[in-house]
N, CA, C and O atoms as a MOPAC input file, in Angstrom:
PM7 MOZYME 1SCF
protein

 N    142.67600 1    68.60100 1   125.53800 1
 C    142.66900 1    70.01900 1   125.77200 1
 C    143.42200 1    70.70000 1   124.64500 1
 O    144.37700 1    70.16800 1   124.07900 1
 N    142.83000 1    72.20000 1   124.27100 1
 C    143.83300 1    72.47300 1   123.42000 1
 C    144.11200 1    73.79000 1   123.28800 1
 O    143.25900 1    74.54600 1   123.75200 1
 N    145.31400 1    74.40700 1   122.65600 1
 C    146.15600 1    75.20900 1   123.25300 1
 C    145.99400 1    76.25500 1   121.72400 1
 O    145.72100 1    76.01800 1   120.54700 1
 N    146.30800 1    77.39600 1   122.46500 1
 C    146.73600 1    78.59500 1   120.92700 1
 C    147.45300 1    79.40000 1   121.77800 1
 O    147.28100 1    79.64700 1   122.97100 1
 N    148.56900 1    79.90000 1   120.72300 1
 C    149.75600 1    80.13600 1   121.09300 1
 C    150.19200 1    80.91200 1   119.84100 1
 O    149.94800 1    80.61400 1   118.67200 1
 N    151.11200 1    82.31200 1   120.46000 1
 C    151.58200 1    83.21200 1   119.90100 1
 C    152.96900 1    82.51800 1   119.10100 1
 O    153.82400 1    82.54900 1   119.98600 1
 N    153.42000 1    82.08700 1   118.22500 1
 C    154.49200 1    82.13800 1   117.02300 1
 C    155.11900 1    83.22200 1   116.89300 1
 O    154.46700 1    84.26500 1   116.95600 1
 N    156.83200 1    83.28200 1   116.63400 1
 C    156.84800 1    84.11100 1   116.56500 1
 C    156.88300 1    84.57400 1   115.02800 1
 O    156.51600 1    83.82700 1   114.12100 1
 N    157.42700 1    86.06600 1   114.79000 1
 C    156.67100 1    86.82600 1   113.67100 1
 C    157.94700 1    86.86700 1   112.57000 1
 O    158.76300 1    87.60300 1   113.12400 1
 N    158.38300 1    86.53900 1   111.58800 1
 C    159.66300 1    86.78900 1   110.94700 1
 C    158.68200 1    87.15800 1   108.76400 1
 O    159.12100 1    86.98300 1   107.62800 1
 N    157.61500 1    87.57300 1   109.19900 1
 C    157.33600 1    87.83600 1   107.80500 1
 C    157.49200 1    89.67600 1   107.46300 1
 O    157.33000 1    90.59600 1   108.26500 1
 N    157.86300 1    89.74800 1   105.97300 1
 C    158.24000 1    91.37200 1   105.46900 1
 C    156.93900 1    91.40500 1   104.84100 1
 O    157.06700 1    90.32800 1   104.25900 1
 N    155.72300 1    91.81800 1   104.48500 1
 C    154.60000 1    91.73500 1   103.36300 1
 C    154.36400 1    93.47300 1   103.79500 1
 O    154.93400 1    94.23800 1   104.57300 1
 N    153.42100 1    93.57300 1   103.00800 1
 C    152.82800 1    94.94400 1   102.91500 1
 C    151.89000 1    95.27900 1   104.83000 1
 O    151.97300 1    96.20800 1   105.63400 1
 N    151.25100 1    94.21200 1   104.81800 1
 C    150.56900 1    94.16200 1   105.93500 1
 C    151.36900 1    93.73600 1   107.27500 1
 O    152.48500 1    93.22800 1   107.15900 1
 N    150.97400 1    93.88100 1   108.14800 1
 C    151.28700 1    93.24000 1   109.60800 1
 C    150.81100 1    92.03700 1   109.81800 1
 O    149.61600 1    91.78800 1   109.66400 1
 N    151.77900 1    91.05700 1   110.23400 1
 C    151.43100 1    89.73600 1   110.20800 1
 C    151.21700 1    89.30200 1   111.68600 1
 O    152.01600 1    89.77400 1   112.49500 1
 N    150.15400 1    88.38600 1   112.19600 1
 C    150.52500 1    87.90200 1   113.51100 1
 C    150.46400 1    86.38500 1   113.34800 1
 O    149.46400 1    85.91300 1   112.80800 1
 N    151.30300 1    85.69000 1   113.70700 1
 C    151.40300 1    83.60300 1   113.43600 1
 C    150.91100 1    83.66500 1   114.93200 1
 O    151.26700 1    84.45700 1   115.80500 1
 N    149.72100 1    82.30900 1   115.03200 1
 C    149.32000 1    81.66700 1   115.68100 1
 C    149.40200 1    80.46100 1   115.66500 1
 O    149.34700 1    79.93000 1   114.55600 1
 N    149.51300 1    79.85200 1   116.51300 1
 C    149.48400 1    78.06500 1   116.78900 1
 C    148.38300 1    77.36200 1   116.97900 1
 O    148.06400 1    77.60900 1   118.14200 1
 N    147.44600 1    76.47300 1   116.42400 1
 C    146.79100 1    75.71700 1   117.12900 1
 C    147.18200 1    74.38200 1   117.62700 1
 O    147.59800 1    73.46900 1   116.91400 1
 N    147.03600 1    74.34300 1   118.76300 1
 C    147.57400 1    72.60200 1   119.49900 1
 C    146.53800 1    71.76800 1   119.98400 1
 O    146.19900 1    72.08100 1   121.12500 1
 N    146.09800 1    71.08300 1   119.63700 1
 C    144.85100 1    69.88800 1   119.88800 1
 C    143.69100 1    70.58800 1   119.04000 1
 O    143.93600 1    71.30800 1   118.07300 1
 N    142.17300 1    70.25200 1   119.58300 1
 C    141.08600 1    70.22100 1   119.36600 1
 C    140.90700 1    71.58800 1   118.73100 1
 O    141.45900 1    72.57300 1   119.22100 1
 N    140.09600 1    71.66700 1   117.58100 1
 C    139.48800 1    72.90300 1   116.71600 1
 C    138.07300 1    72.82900 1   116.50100 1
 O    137.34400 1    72.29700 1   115.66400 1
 N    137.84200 1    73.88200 1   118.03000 1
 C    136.53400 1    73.57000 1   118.21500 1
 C    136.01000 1    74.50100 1   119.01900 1
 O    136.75400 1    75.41300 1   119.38100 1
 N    134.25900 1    74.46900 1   119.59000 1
 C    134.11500 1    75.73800 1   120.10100 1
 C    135.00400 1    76.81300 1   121.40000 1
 O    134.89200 1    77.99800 1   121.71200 1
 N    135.82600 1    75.74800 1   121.85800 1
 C    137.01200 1    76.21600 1   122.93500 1
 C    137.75900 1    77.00500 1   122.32400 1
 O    137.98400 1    78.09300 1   122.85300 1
 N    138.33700 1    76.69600 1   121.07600 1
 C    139.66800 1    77.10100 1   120.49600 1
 C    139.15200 1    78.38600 1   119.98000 1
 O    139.79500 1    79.42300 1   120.14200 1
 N    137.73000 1    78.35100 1   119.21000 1
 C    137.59600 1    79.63500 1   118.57100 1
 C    137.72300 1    81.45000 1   119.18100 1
 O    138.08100 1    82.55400 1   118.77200 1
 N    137.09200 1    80.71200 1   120.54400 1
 C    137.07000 1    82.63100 1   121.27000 1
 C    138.42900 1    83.25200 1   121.18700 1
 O    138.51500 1    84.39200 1   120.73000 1
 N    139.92900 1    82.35700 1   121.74500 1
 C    141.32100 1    82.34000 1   121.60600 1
 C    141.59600 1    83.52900 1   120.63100 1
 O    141.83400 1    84.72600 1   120.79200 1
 N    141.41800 1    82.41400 1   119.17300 1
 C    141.59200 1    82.73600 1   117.72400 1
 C    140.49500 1    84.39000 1   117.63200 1
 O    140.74300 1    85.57600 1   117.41300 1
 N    139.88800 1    83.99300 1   117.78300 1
 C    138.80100 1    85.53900 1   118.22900 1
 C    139.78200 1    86.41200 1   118.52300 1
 O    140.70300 1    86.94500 1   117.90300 1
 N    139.32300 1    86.43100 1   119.72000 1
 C    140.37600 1    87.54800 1   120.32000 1
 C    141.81500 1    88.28800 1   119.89400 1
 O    142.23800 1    89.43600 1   119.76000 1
 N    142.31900 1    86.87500 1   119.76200 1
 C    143.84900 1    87.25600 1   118.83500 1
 C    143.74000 1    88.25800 1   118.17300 1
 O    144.36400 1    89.31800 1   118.19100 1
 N    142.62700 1    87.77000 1   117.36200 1
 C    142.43900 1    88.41500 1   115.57100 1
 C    142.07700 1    89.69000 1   115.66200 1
 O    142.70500 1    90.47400 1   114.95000 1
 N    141.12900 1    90.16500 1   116.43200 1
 C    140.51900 1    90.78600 1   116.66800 1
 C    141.28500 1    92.29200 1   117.34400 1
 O    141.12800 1    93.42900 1   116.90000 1
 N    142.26700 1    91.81700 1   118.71800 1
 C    142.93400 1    92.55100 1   118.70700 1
 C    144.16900 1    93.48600 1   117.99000 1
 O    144.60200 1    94.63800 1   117.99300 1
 N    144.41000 1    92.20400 1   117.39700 1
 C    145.79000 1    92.44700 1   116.07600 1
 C    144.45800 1    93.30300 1   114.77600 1
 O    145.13000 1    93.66800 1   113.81100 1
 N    143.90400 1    93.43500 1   114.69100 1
 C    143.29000 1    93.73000 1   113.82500 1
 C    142.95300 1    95.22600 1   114.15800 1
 O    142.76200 1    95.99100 1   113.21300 1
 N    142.87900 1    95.63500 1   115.30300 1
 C    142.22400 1    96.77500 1   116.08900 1
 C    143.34700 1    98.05600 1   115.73700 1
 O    142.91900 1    99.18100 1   115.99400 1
 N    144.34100 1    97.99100 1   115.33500 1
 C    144.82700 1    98.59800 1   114.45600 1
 C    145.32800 1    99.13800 1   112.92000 1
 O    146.09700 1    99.93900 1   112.38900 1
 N    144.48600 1    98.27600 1   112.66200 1
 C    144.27900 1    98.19000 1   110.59200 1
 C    144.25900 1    97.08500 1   110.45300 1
 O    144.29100 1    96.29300 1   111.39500 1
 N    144.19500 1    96.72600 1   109.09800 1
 C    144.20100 1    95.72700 1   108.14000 1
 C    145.55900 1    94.52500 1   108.68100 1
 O    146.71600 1    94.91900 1   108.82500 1
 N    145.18400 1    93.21100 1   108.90000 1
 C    146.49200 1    92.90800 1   109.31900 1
 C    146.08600 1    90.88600 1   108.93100 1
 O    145.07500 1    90.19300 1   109.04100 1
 N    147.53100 1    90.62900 1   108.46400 1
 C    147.36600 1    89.53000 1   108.17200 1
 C    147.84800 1    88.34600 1   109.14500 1
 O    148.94000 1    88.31800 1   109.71200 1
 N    146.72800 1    87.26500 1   109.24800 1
 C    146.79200 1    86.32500 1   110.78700 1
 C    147.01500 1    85.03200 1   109.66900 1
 O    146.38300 1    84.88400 1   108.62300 1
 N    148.12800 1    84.11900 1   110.21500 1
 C    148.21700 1    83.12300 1   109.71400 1
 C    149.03200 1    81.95900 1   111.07000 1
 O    149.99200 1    81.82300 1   111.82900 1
 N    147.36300 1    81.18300 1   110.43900 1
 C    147.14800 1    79.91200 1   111.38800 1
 C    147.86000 1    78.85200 1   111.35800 1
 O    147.73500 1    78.03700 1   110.44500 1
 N    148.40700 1    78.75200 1   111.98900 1
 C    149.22200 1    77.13300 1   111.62100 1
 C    148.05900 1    76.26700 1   112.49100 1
 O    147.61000 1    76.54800 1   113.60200 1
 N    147.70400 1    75.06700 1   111.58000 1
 C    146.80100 1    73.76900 1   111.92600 1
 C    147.55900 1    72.61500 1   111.48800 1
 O    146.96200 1    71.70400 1   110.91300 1
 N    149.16500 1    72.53200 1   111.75400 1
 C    149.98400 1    71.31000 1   111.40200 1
 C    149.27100 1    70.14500 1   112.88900 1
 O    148.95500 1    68.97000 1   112.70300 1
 N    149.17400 1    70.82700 1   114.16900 1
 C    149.55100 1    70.04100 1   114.99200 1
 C    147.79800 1    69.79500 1   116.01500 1
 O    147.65300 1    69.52800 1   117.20800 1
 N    146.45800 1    70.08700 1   114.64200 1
 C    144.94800 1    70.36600 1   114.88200 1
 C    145.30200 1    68.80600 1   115.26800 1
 O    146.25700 1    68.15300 1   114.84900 1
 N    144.09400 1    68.31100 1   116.34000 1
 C    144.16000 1    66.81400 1   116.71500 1
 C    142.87400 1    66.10700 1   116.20300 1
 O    142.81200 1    65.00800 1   115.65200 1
 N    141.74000 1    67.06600 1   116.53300 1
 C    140.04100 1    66.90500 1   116.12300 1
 C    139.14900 1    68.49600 1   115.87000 1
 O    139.19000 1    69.57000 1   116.47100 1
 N    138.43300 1    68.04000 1   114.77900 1
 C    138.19200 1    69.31200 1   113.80800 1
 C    136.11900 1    69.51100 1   114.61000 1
 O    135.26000 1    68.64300 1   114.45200 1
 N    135.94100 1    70.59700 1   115.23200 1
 C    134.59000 1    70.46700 1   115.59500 1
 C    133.56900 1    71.15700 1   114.79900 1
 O    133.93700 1    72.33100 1   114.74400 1
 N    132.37000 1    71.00000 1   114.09800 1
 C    131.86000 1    72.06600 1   113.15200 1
 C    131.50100 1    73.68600 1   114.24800 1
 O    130.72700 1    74.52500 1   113.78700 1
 N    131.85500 1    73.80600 1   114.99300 1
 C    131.91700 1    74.98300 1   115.99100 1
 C    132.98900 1    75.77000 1   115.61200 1
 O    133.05500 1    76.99800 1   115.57300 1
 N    134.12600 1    74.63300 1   115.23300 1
 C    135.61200 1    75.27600 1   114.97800 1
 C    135.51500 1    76.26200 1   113.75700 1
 O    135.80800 1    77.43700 1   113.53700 1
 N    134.96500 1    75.21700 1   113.07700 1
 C    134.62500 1    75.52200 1   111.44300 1
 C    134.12600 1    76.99000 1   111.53600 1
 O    134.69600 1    78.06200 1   111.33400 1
 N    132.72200 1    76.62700 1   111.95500 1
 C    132.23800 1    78.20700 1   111.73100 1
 C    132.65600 1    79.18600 1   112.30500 1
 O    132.27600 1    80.28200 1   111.89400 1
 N    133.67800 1    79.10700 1   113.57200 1
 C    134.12400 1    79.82300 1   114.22400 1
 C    135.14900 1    80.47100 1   113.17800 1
 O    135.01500 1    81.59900 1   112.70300 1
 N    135.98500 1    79.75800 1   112.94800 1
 C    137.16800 1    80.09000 1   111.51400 1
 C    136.40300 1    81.21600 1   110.92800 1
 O    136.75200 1    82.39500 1   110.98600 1
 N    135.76300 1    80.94400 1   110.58800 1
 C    134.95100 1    81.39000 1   108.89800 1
 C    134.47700 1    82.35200 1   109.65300 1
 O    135.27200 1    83.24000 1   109.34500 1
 N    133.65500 1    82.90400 1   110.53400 1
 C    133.57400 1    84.54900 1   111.43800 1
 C    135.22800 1    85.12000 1   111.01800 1
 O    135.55200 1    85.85200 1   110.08300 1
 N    135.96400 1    84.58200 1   111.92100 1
 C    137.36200 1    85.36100 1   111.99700 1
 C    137.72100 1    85.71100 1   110.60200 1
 O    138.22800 1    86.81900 1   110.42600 1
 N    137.56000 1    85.03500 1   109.72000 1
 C    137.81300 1    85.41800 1   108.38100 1
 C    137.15800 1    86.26400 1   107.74200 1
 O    137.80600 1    86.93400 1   106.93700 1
 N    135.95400 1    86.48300 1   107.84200 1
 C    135.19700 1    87.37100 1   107.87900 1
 C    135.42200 1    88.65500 1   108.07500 1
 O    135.35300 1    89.59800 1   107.28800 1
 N    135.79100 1    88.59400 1   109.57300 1
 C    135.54500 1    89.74700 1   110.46900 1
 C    137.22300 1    90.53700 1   109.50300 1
 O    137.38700 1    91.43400 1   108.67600 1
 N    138.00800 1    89.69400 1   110.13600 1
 C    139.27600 1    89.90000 1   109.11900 1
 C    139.00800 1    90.68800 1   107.47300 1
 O    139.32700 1    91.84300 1   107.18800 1
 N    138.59800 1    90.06800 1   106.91100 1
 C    138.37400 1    90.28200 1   105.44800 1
 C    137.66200 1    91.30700 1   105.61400 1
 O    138.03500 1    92.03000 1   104.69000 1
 N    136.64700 1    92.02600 1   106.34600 1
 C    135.86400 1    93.63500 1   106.21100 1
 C    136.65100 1    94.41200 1   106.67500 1
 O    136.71800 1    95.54300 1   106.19400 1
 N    137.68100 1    93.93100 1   108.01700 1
 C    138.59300 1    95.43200 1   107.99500 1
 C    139.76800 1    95.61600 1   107.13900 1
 O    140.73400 1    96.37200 1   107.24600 1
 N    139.38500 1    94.56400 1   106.09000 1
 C    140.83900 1    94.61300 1   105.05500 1
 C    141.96100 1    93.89600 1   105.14500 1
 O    142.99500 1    94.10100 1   104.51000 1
 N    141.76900 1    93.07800 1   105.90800 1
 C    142.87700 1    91.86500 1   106.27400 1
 C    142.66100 1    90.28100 1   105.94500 1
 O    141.87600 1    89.77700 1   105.14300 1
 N    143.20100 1    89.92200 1   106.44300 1
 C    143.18000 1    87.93000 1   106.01800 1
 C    143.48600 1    86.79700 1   106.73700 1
 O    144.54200 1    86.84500 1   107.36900 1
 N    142.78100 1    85.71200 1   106.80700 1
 C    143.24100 1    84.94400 1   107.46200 1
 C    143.79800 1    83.73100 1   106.48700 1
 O    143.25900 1    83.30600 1   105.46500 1
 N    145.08300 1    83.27800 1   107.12300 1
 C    145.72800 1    82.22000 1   106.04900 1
 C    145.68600 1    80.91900 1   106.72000 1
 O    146.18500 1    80.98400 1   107.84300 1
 N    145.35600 1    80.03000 1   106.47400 1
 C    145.60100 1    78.93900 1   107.07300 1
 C    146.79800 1    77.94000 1   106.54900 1
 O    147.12400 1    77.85400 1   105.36500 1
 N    147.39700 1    77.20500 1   107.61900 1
 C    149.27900 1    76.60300 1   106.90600 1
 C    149.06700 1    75.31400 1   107.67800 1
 O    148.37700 1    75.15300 1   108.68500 1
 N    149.88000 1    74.32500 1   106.93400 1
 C    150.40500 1    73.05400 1   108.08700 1
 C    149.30600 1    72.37400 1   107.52600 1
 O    148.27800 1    72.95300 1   107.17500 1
 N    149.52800 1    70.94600 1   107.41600 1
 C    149.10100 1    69.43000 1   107.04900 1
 C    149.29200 1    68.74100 1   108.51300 1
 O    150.20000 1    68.52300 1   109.31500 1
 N    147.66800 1    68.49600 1   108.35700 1
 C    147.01300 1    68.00100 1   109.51700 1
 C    146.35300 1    66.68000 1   109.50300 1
 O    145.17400 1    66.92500 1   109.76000 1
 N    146.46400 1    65.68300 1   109.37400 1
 C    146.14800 1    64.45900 1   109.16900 1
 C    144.33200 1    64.48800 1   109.87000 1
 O    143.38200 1    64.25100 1   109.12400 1
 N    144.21200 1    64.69700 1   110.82700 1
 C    142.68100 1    64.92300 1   110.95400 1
 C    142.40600 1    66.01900 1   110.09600 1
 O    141.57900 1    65.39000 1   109.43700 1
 N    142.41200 1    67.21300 1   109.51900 1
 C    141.48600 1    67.63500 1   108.56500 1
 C    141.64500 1    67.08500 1   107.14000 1
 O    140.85400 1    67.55400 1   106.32300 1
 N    142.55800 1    66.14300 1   106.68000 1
 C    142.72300 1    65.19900 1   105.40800 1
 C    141.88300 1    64.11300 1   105.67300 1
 O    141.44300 1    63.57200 1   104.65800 1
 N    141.40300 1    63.46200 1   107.13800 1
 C    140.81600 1    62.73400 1   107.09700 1
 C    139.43700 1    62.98900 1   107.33400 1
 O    138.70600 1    62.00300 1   107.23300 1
 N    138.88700 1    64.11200 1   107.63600 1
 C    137.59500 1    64.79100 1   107.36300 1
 C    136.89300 1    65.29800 1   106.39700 1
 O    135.68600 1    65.52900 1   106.34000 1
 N    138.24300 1    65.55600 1   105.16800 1
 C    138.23500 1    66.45400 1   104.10100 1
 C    137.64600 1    67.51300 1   104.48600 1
 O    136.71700 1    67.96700 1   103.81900 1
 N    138.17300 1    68.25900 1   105.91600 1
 C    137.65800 1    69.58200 1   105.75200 1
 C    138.44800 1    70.37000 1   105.02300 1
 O    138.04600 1    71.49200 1   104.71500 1
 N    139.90500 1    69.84300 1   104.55900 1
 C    140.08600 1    70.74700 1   103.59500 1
 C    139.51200 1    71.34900 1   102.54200 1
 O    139.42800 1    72.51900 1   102.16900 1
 N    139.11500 1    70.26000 1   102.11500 1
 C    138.63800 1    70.87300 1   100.38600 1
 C    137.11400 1    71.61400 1   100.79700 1
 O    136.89800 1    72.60100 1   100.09300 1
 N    136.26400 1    71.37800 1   101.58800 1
 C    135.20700 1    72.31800 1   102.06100 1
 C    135.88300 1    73.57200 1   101.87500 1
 O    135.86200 1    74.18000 1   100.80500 1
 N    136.64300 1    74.07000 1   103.17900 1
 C    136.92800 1    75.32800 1   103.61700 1
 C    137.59500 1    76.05500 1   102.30500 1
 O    137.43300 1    77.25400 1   102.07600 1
 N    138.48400 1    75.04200 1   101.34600 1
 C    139.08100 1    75.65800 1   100.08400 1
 C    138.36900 1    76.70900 1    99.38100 1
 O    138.86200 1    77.75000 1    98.94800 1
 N    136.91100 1    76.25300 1    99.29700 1
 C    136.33000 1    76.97500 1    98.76700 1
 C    136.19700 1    78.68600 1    99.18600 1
 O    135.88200 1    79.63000 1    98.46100 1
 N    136.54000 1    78.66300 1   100.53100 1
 C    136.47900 1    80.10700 1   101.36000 1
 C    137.90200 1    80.52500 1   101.31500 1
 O    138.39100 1    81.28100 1   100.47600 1
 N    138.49000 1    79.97700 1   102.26500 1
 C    139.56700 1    79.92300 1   102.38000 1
 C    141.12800 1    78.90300 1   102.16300 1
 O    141.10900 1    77.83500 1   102.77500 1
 N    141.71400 1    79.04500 1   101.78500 1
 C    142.89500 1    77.91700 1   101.17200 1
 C    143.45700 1    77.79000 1   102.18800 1
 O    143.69500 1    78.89300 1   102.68000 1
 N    143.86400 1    76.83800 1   102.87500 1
 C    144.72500 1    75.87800 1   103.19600 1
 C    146.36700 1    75.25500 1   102.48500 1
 O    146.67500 1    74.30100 1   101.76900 1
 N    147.12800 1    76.39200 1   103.14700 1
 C    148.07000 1    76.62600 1   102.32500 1
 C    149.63700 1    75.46100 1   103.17400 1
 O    149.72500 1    75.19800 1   104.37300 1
 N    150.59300 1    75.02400 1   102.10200 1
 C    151.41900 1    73.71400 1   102.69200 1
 C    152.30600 1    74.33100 1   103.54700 1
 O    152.66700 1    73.51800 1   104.39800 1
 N    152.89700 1    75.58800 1   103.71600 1
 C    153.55000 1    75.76000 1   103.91300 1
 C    153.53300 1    77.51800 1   104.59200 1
 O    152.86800 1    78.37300 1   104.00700 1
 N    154.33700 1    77.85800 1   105.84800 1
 C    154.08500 1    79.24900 1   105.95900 1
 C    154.43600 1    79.85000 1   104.88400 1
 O    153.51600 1    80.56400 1   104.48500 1
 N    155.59700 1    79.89800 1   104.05400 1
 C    155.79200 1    80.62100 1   103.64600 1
 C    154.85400 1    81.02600 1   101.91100 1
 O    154.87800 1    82.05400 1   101.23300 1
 N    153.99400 1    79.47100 1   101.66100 1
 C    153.31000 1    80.11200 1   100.69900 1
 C    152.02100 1    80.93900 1   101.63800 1
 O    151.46700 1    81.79000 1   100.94100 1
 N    151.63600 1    80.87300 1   102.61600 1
 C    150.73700 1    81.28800 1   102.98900 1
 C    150.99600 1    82.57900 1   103.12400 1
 O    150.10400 1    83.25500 1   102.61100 1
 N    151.97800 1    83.30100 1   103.67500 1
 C    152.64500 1    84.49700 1   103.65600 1
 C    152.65700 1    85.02200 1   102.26100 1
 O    152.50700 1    86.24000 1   102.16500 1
 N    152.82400 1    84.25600 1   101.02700 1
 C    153.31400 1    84.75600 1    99.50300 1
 C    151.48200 1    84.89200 1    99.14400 1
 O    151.17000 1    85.79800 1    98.37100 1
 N    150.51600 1    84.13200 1    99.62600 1
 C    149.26900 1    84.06900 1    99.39600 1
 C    148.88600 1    83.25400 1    97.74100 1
 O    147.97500 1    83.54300 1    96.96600 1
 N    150.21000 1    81.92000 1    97.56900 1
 C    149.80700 1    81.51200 1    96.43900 1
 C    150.50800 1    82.21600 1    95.21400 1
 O    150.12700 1    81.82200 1    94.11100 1
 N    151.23500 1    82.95200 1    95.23300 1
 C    151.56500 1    84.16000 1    94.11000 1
 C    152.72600 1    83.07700 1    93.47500 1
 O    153.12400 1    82.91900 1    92.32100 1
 N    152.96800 1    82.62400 1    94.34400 1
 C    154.38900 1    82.20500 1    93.46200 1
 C    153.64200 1    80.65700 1    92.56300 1
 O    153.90200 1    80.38200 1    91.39100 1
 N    153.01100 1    80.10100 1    93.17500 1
 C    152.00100 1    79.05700 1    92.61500 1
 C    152.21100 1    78.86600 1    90.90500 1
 O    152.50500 1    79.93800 1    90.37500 1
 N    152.15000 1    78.12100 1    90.29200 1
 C    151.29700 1    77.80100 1    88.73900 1
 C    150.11200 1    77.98200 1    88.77000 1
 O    149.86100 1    78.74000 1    89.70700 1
 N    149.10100 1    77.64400 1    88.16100 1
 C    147.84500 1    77.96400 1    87.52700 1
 C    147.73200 1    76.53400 1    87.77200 1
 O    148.32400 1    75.54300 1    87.34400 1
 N    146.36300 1    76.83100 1    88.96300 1
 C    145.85600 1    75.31900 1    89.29900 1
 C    145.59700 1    74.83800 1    88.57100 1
 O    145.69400 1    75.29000 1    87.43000 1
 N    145.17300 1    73.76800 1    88.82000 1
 C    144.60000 1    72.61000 1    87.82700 1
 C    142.91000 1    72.63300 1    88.33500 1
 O    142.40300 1    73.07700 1    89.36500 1
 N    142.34300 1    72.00000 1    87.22000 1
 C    140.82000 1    72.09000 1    87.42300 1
 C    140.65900 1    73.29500 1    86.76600 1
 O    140.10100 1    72.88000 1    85.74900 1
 N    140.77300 1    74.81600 1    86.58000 1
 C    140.36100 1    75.64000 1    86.29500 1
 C    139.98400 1    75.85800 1    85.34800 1
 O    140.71200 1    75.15300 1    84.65000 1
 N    138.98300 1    76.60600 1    84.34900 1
 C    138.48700 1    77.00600 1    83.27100 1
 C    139.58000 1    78.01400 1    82.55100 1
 O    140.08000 1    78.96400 1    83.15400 1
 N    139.97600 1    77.57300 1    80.75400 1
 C    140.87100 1    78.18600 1    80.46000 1
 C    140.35800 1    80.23000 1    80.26900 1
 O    139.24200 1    80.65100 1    79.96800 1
 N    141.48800 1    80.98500 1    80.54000 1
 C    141.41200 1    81.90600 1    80.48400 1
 C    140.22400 1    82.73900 1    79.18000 1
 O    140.31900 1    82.60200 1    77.96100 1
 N    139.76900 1    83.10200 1    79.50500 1
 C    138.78300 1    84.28800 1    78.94200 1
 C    139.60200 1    84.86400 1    77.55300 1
 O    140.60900 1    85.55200 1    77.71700 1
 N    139.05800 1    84.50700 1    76.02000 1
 C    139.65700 1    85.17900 1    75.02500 1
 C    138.63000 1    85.31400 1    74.36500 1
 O    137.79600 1    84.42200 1    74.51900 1
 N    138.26200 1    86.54000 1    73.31700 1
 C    137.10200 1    86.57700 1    72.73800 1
 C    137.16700 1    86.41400 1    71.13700 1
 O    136.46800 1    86.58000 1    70.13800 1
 N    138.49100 1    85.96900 1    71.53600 1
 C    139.30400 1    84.97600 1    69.85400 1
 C    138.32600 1    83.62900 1    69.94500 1
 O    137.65400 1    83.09900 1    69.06000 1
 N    138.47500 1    83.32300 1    71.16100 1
 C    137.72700 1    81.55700 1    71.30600 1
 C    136.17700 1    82.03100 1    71.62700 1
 O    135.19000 1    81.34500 1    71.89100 1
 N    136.30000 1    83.17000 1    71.53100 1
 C    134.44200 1    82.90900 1    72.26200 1
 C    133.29000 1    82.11400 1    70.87500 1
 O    132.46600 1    81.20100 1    70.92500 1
 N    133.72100 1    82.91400 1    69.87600 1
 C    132.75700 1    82.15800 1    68.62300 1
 C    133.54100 1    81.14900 1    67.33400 1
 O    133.22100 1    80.77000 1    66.20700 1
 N    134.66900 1    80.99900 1    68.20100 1
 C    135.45900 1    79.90400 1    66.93900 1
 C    134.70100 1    78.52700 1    67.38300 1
 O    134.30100 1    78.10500 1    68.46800 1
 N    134.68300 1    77.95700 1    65.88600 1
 C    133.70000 1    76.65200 1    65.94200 1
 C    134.68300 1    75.42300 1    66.25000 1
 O    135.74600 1    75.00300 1    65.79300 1
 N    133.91700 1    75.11700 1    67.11000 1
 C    134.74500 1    73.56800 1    67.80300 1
 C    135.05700 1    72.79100 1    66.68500 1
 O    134.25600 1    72.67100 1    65.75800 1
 N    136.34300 1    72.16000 1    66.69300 1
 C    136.86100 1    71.28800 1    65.75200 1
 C    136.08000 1    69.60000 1    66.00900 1
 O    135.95400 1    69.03200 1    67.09400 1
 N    135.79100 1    69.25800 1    65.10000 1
 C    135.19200 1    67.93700 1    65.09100 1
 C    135.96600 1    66.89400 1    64.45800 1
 O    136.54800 1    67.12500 1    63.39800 1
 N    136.01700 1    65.84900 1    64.97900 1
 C    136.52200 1    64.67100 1    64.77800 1
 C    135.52700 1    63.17900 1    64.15400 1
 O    134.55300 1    62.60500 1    64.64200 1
 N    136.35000 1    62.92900 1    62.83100 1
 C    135.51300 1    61.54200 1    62.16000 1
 C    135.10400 1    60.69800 1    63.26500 1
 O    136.06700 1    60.66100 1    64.03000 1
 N    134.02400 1    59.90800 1    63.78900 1
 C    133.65500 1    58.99700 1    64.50700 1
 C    132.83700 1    58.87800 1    65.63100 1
 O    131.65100 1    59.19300 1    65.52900 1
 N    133.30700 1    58.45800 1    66.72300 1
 C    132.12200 1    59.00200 1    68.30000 1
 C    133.39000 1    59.83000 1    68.59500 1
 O    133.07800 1    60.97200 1    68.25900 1
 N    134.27800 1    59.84000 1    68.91200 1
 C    135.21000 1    60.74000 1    69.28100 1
 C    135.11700 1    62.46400 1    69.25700 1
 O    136.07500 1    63.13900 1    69.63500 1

């Protein structure tokens, strides 16, 4: 069975924050919860919801798409959903790195609250945009190299 639950609130940001809990299963049960929450906290402006999924038990693709509405719905009235907490079932699903693509999956509340700002410059990324490098000729090297 599984549970969502009000956290309490200790963030300063520009927006209004509401922390939620998920406890067990993330799945079509859990989503209406998370719905509603969001939905209401939202019913007064733009407002930022951040999920803790430290203590998710089993990840359902119901959950999934359910998420990804709320984020949605969130993101058109100008708000956000953050997701926080290392969850050994979504590392072992790799639904992380899916959802990354939408939404990040952040280690900790408080980067989730900062939204990454304080971060370095991931890795993987394409180097920054200069139009110094756009037509300089690649340096070549004697050999197959």
């Amino acid at each position: 069975m599984s549970m969502l639950s009000h956290a309490p609130n200790t963030t300063s940001t520009a927006l209004k924050s509401v922390d939620l809990t998920i406890t067990g299963a993330l799945d079509a049960a859990t989503v209406p919860a998370i719905r509603q929450a969001s939905a209401k906290a939202a019913a007064d402006g733009p407002v930022l919801v951040l999920l803790d999924v430290a203590a998710v038990t089993s990840v359902g693709a119901s959950g999934v798409v359910g998420v990804l509405e709320v984020l949605h719905l969130l993101r058109s009235r100008g708000g956000d959903l953050r997701l926080f907490g290392d969850s050994s079932e979504l590392q072992e699903t790799h639904l992380q790195a899916h959802l990354g693509h939408v939404a990040r999956i952040y280690a900790t509340r408080q980067d989730a609250v900062d939204g990454g700002a304080a971060l370095v410059r991931p890795r993987g990324l394409a180097p920054r945009f200069s139009w110094r490098t756009l037509f300089r000729r690649r340096h070549r090297s004697i050999g197959w190299g």
